[in-house]
N, C-alpha and C positions, 0 to 999 in steps of 0.2 A: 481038166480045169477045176472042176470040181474036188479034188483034191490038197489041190492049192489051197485055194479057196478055206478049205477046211484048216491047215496049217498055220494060214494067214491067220485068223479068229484065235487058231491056238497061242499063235506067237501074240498077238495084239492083247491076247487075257494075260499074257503069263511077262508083258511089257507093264500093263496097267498093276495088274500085283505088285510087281517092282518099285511103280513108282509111290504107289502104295506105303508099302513099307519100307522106302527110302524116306518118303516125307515124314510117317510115325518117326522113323529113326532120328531127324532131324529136330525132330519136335522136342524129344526126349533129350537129346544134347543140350537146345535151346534153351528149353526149360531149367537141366540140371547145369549148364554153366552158367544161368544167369540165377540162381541158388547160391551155386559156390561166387561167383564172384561180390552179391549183395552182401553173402556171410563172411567175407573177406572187408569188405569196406565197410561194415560194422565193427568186424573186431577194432581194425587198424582205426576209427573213430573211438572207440572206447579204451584204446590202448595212448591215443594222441589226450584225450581225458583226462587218461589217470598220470600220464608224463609230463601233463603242464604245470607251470609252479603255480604255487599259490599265494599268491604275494601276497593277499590278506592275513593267511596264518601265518606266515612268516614273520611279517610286520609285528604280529600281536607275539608272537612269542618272543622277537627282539624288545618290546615294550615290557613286557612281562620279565625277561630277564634283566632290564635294567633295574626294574624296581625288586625283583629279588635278590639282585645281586648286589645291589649299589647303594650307596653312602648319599642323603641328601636330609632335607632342612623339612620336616614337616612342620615345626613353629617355630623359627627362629629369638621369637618372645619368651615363650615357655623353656625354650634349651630343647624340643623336640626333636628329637633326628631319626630318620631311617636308618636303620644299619639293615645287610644281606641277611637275610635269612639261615644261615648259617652258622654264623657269628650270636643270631639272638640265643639259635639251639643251644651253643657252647654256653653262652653266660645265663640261660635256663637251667642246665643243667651243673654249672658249676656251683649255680644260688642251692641248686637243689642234695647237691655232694654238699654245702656248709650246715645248711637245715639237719639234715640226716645224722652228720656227726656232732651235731651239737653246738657251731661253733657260733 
């Protein structure tokens, strides 16, 4: 009887060990997949971020391309006009090729 007895104790420590370090074990998963999953829905937050439009810069740089690019009336009184930006270059620098050679 006593013998048993003794086995029993042995099996009941070496049941409690187990459950031991099955629950560590569990902890560890628990812990590390809820790690990787929170580093997962950060990325995919910062990646939803950086893929949304921006319709504010957008905007401004369609406003900003109109007025560099386009033809408009700054004082219709005086004969003032926008011209593109481009265009002023070319006729800056043609003023500046007539200066240079004298003409």
């Amino acid at each position: 009887m006593e013998l048993e007895h003794g086995h029993e104790g042995q099996r009941n420590g070496v049941i409690g060990l187990y459950l031991v370090i099955s629950g560590f074990v569990l902890l560890v998963f628990f812990i590390a997949g809820n790690a990787y999953f929170e580093t997962t829905r950060v990325n995919m937050d910062y990646k939803l971020r950086l893929s949304a439009p921006y319709v504010q810069r957008d905007e401004l740089r369609m406003r900003e391309n109109i007025v560099l690019d386009g033809y408009a009336w700054v004082d219709k009184e005086k004969g003032q006009v926008q011209i593109p930006v481009t265009r002023a270059m070319e006729l800056v620098l043609a003023d500046y090729g007539k200066a240079a050679s004298g003409q």
